[in-house]
Backbone bond lengths (Angstrom), bond angles and torsions (degrees), N, CA, C in turn:
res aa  C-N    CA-C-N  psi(-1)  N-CA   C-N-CA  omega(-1)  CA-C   N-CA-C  phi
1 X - - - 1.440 - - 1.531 109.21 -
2 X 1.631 135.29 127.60 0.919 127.25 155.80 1.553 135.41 -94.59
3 X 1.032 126.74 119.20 1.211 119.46 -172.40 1.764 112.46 -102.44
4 X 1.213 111.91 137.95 1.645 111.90 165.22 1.677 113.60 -120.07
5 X 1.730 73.29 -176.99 1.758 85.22 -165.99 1.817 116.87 -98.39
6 X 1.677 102.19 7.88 0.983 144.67 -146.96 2.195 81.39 -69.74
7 X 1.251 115.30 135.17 1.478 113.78 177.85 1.624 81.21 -110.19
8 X 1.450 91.60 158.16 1.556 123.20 171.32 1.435 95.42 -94.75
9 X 1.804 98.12 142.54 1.293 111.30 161.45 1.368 134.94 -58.62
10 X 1.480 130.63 141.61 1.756 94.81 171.07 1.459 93.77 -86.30
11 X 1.553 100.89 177.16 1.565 130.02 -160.29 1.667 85.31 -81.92
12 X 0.978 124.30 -38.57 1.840 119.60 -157.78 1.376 92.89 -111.80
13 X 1.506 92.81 122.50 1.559 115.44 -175.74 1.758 117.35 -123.94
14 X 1.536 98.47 -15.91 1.552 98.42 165.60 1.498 127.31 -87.29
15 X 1.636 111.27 161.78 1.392 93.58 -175.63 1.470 113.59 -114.02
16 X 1.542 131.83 161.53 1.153 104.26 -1.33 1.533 112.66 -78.59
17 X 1.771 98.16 167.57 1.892 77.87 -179.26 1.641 118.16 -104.67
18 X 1.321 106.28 158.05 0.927 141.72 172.09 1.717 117.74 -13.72
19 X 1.316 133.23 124.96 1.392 118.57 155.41 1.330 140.68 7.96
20 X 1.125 155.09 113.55 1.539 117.25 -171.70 1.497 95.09 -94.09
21 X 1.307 120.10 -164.55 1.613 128.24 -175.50 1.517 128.47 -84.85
22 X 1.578 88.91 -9.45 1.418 86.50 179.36 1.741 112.31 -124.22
23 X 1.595 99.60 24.32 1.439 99.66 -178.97 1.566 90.63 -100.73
24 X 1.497 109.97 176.16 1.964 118.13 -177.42 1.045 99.59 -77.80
25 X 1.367 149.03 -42.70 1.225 136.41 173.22 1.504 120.67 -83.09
26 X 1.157 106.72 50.75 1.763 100.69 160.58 1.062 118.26 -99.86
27 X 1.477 125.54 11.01 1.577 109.47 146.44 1.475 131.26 -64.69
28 X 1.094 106.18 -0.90 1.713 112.91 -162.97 1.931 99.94 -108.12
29 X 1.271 95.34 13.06 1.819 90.56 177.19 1.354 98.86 -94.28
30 X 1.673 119.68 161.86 1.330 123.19 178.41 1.418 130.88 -99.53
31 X 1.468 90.58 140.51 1.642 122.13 -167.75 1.953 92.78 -35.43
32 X 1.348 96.54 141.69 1.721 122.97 173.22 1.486 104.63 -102.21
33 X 1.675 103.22 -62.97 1.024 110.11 171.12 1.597 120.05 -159.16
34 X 1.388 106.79 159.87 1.917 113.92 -151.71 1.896 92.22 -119.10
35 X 0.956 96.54 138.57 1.562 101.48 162.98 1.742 107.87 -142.50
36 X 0.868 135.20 77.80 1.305 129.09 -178.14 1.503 126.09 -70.47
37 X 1.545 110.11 -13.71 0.896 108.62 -164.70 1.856 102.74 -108.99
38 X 1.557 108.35 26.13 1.216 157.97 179.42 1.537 132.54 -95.46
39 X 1.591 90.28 -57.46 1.206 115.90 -163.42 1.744 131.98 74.28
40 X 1.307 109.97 42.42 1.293 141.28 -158.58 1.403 161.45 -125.33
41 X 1.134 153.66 44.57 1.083 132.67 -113.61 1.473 102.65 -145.12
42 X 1.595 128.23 126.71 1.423 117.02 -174.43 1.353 89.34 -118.42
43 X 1.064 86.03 140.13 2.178 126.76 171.20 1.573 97.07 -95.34
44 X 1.836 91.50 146.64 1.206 88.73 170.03 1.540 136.32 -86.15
45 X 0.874 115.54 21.77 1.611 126.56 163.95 1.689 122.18 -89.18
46 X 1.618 95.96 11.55 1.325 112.55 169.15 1.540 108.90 75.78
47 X 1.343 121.43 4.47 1.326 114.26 162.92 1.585 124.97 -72.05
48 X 1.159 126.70 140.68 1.429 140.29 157.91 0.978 120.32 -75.55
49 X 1.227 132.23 80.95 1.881 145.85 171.21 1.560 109.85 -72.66
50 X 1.615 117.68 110.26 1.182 128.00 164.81 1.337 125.73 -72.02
51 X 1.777 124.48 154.24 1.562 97.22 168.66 1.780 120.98 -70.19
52 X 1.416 104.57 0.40 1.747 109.63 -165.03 1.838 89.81 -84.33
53 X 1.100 120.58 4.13 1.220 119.88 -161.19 1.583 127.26 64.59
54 X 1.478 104.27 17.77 1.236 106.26 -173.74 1.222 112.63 -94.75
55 X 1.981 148.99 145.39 1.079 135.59 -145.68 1.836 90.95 -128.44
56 X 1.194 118.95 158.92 1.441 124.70 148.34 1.756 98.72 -133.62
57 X 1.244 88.81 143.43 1.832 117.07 -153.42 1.834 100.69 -107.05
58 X 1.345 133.21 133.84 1.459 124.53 -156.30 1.651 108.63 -59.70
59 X 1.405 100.70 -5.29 1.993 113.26 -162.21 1.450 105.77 -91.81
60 X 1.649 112.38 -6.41 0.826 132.50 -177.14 2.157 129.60 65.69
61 X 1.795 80.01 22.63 1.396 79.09 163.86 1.968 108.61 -83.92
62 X 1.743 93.85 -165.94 1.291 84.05 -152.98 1.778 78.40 -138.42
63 X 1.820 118.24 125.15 1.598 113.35 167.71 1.042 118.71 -94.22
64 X 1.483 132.99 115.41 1.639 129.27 -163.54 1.686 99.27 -64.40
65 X 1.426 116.81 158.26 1.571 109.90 -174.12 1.621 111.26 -74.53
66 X 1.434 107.09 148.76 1.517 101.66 -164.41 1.868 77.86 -131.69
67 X 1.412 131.51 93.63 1.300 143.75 137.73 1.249 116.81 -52.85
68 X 1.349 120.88 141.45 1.528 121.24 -164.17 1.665 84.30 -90.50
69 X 1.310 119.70 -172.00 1.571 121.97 -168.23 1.583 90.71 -124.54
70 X 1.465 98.78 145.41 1.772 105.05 -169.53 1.412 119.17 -86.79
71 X 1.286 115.20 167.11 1.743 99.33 -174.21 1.683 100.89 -54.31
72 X 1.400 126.41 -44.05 1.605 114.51 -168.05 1.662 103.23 -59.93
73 X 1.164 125.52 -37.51 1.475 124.13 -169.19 1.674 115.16 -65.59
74 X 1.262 112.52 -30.38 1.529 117.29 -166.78 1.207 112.42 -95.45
75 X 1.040 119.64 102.57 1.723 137.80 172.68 1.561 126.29 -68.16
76 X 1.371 111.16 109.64 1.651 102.85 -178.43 1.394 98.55 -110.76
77 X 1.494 102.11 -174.04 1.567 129.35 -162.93 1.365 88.32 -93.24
78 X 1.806 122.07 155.21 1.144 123.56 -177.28 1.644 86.98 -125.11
């Protein structure tokens, strides 16, 4: 096995840059690439953005989808 000392690039190279992956707003970094007809879309901070809103993160954790709740779903006090 060889191993180096060699660092990986990050994916976001413009400035300013982008979210990284493990801050709360890394949905807001920009699209690399879109597949919608997929259901898909990678940002360049190396996240995997689903349409369920669900994320896989480059570390390979996994964010269950967090959909906001619709006006019919949200129940107030009268």
């Amino acid at each position: 096995m060889i191993t180096t000392d060699r660092e990986i690039p990050p994916m976001c190279q413009h400035q300013p840059p982008c979210p990284p992956a493990e801050s709360a707003d890394r949905e807001s970094a920009r699209l690399v690439a879109h597949h919608p007809e997929q259901g898909w879309s990678l940002l360049c901070n190396g996240v995997l953005l689903f349409e369920d809103t669900g994320e896989l993160l480059p570390d390979g954790r996994i964010i269950a989808p967090h959909r906001p709740l619709g006006a019919v779903e949200v129940m107030t006090a009268a």
